[in-house]
C-alpha positions in Angstrom: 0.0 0.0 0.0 1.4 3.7 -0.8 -0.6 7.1 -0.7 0.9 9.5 -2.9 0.1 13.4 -2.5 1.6 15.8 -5.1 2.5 13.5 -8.1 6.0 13.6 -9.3 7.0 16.1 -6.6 5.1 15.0 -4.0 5.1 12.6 -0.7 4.5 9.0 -0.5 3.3 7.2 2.8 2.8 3.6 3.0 2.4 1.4 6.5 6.4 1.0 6.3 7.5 4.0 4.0 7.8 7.5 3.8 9.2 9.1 0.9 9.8 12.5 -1.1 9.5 12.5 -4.8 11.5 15.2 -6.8 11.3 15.1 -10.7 14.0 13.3 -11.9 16.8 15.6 -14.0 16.4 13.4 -17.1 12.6 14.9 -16.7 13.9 18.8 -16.6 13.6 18.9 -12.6 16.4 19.0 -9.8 16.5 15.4 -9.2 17.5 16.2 -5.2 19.4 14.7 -2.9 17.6 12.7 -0.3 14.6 12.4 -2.3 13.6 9.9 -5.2 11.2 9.0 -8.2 8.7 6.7 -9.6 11.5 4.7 -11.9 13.9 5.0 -9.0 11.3 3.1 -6.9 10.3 0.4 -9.4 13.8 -0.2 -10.1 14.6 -1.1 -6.5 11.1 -2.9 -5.9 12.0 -4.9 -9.3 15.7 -5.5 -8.8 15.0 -6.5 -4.8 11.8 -9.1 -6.3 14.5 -10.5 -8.6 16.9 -11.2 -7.0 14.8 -13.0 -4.3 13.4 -15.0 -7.2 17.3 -15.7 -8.0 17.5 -16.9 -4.9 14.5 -19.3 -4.6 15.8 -20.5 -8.5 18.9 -21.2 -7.3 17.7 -23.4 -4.4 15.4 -25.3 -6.7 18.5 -26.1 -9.0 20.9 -26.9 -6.0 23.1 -24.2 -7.2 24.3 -22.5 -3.9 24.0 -18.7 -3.7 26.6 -16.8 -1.9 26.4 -16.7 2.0 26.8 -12.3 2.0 24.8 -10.1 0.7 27.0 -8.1 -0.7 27.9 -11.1 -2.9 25.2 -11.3 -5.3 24.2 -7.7 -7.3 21.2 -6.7 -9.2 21.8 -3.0 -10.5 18.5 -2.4 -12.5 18.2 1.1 -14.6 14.7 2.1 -15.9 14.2 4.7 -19.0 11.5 6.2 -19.4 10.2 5.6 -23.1 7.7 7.3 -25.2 6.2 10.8 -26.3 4.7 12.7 -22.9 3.3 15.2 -25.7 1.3 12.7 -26.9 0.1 10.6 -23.5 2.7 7.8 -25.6 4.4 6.9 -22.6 6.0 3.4 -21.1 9.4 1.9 -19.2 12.4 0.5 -20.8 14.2 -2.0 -17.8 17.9 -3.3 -17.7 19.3 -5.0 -15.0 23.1 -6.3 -14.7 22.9 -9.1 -12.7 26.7 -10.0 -10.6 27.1 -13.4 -8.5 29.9 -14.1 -6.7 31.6 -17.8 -7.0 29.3 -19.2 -9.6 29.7 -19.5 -13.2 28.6 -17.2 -15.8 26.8 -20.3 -17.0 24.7 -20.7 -13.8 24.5 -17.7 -13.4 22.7 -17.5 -16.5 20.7 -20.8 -15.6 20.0 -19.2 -12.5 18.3 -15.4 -14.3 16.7 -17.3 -16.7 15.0 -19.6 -14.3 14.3 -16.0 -12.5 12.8 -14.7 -14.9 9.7 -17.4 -15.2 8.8 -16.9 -11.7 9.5 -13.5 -10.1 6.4 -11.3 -10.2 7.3 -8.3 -11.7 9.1 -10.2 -14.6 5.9 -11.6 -15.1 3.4 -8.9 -15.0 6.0 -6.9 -17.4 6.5 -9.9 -19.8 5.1 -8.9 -23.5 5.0 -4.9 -22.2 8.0 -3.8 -21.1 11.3 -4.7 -22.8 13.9 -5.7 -20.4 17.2 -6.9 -20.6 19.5 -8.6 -18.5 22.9 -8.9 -18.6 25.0 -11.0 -16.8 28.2 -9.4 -15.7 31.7 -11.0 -14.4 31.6 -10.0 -10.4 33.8 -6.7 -9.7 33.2 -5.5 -13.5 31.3 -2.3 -14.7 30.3 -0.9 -11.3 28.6 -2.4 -8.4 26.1 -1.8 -5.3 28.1 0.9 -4.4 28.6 4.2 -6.1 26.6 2.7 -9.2 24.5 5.3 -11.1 22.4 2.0 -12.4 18.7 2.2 -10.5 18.7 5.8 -10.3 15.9 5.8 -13.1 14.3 8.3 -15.6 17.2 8.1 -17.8 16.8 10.1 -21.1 20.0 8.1 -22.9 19.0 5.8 -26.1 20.6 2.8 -24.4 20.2 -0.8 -26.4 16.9 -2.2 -28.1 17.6 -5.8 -27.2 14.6 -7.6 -25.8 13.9 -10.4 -23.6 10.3 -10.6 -24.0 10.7 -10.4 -27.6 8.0 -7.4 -27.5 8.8 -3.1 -27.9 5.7 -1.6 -27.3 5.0 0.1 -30.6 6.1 3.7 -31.5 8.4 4.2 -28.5 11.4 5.6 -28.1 13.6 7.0 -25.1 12.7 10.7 -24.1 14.7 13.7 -25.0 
């Protein structure tokens, strides 16, 4: 549950969360410190539901997941896609997905199981294009210091697709 007062520079309240929005820089506003956005949020509620769903893959495959935390990274970006002039608007997600210890091969075995069960993979499947990658541990950034979930990202970033689906006529704002 979340209550949101004020839109994209407002407050959000839920039974464990209180929040301020700002608009997001790629969006024209100030993007400040402290506070965050509607991508920013779905990117951490979609990277933390995946990688639990890594998890839970992992366990059903007997492929042992790293003991720390800190071990096993999902840095998820979301773009906002689309036209605003014309009400044309959607989400473009990528996630880099780091493990610790395993494989790039079960690694892999281990997203694409993932990616059949966790929730929000599921209700985006066929709507929002998403890719993930699956990066060597210690490479191109990491939970720390990474740009990667702070969303509305204007940049034209790749077209690959997982679900096989773009929604039509969209393209990254400018």
């Amino acid at each position: 549950r979340a209550k949101v007062v004020g839109a994209r520079t407002g407050h959000v309240e839920g039974d464990d969360l209180v929040v301020d929005l700002t608009m997001a820089k790629a969006l024209g506003g100030a993007g400040d410190k402290g506070k965050t956005n509607p991508e920013e949020l779905f990117a951490a509620g979609y990277g933390a539901c995946f990688q639990s769903a890594m998890n839970a893959s992992a366990a059903s495959m007997k492929i042992t997941m790293p003991k720390k935390p800190e071990d096993s990274i999902v840095d998820t970006t979301v773009h906002l896609v689309g036209d605003m002039k014309k009400l044309d608007m959607g989400i473009r997600v990528e996630m880099k997905v780091r493990v610790k210890g395993l494989s790039d091969e079960e690694v892999q075995k281990v997203v694409n199981k993932a990616k059949e069960v966790c929730p929000y993979s599921r209700a985006t499947k066929g709507n929002v294009t998403t890719t993930i990658e699956v990066v060597k541990f210690g490479e191109g950034g990491g939970s720390k210091g990474s740009e990667g979930s702070k969303g509305a990202d204007s940049s034209k970033g790749s077209e690959g697709e997982v679900d096989g689906v773009r929604p039509k006529g969209h393209s990254d704002y400018q």
